[in-house]
N, C-alpha and C positions, 0 to 999 in steps of 0.2 A: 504494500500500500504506500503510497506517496500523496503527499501535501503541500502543496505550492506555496509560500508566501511572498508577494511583492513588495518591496523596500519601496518608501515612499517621502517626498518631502522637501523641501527646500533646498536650496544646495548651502554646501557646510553646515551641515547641521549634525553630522555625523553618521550618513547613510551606511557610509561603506566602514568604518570603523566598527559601527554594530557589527555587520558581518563578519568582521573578521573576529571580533567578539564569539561571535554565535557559531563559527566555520575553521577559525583557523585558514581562511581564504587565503592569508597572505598580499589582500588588492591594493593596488599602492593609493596614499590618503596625501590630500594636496592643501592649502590653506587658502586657496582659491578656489570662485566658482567653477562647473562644468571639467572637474578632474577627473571626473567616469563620462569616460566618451563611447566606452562601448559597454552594455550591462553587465555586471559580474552576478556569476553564477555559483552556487556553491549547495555541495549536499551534506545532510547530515542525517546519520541513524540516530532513532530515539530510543534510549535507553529502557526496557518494558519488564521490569521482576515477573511479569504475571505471564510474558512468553517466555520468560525462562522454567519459569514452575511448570508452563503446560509443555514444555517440549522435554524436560526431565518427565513426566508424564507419558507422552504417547511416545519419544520416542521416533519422528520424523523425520525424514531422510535429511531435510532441507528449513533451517527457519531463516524466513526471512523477519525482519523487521521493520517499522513504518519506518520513511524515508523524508525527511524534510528538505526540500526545493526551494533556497534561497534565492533571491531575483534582486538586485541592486542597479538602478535603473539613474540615469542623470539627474540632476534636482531640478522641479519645476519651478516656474517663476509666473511672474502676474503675468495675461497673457499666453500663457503658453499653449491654449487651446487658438490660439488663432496664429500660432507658430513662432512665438518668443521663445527666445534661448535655446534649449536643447532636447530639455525631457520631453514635451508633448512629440518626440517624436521617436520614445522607445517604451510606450503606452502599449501599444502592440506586445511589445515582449511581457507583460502583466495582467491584460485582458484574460487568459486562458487560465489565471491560478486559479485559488482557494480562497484568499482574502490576502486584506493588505496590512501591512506594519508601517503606520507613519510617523515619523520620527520629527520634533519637533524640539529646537534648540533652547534650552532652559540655561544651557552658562555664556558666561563674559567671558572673551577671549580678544585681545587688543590685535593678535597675531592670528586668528582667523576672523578673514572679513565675512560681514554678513550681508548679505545680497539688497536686504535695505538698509544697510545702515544703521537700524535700531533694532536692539532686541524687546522683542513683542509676544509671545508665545501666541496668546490667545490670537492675535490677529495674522499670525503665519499659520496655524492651524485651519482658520477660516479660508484662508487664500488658499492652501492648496484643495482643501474640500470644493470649493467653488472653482479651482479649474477642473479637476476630475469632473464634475458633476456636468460641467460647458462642454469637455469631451464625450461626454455618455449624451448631453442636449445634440451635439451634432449627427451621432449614430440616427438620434430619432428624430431629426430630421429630415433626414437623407430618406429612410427609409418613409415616412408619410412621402414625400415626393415620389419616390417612386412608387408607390401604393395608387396616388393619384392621378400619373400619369398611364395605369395600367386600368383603372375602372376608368373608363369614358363615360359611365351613364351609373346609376343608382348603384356603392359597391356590394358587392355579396354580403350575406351576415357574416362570413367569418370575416373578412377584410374589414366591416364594421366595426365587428368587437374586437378587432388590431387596433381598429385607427383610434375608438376610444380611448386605450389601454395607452395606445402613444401621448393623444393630447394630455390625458392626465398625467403622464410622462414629465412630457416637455415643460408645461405649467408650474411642476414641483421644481425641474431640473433648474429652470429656467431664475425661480428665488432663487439659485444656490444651496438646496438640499440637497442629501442623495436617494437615492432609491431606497434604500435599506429604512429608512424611516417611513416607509406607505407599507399598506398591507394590502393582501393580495387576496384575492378568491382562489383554487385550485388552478383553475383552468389560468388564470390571468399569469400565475407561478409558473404552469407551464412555457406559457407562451413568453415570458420572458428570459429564461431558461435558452430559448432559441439567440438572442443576442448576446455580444460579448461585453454586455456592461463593466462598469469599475466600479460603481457606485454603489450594489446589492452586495458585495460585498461583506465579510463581517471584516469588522477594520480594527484594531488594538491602535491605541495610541503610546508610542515612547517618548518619555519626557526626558532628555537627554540632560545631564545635572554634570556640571563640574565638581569635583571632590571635594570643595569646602562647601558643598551643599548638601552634601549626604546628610541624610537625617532630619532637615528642617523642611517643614510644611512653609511656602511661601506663598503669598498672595500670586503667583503669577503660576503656581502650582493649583491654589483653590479652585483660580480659573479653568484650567484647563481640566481641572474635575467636573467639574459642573457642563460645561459642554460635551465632554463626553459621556456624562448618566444620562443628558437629555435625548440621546441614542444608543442609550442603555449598553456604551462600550466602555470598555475600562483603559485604565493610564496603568502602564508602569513605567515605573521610576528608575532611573539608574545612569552611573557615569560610564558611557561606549569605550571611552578613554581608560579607564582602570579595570576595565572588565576584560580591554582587549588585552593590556600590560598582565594582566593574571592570569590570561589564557596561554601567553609564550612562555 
């Protein structure tokens, strides 16, 4: 079994440094934006006591174990669904996962620039959520046009209950939510199930903390608590930087 997850977030925020964190990738880390210019990949076995108990058990030729599919993609920036900077155009390589890990910069660092300027959490959290959501609006776009262009006269009921299912799409997408926050009927699950959204998703947010943060609850930290219950996802906390130093 294998499980995707797509690296996600701003650039320097500490995308590829988690990874190497989580992977022992080894990916080289830059102090500048757009220093992953081609995705890194990286896998990882999950450690399971309870496949080992069962294969001391039966006894099988072969155990495999779940397979974690790391994805570390360029950092997006404002923009980037209408082709700023770099990441809106390795979206493709993260469409196909599992869900996403967005990584969201919580430390001061004078020696890594940040792409505004200002350290902001809450507001670089919103920004990347609202271009995913601009690239998931464009899919369904494209797709009601061409839907439109193919009924010339009254569409079928299934093309109907698409093109609903899109406008009330587009409408959500269109404030800057993501999909994962609408509920669905069955069929409506299905039928979305057919596109390669980003936005259904189940997303974990990481709050990236420099070592003299460990341990303090911060107002830029409440924040980003509270935005992610209001989509009933979770934050975790941690320094990518000391995590990865601990992993060599």
């Amino acid at each position: 079994m294998s499980l995707g997850v797509g690296i996600v977030g701003l650039p320097n925020v500490g995308k590829t440094t988690l990874v190497n964190a989580l992977t022992r990738a080894g990916a080289g880390v830059a102090s500048y934006a757009f220093s992953t210019v081609e995705p890194n990949t990286a896998m990882v076995e999950v450690p399971d006591k309870r496949l080992e108990v069962l294969a001391q058990m039966y006894h099988p030729k072969k155990v495999t174990p779940t397979v974690m599919k790391f994805v570390d993609v360029a950092g997006l920036v404002a923009g980037a669904s209408r082709g700023e900077g770099m990441g809106n155009l390795f979206l493709s390589h993260i469409r196909e996962l599992d869900a996403l890990a967005m990584v969201i910069r919580c430390f001061a660092d004078p020696n890594v620039q940040h792409v505004d300027a200002r350290l902001d959490p809450r507001r670089d959290m919103s920004m990347v959520n609202l271009e995913l959501a601009l690239a998931d609006l464009d899919v369904v776009n494209k797709r009601r046009e061409r839907i439109a262009g193919t009924a010339r006269f009254k569409p079928a009921a299934k093309e109907k209950e698409e093109l609903d299912l899109l406008d009330r799409l587009a409408a959500h997408l269109d404030d800057g939510q993501p999909i994962r926050t609408l509920s669905f009927n069955e069929e409506e699950a299905k039928l979305l199930k057919s596109f390669s959204f980003l936005t259904p998703k189940p997303v974990i947010y990481v709050a990236n903390i420099g070592e003299g943060q460990i341990g303090k609850e911060t107002p830029e930290l409440q924040a980003l608590r509270e935005e992610a219950a209001a989509e009933n996802a979770e934050v975790v906390v941690l320094s990518a930087r000391l995590e990865a130093e601990i992993r060599e």
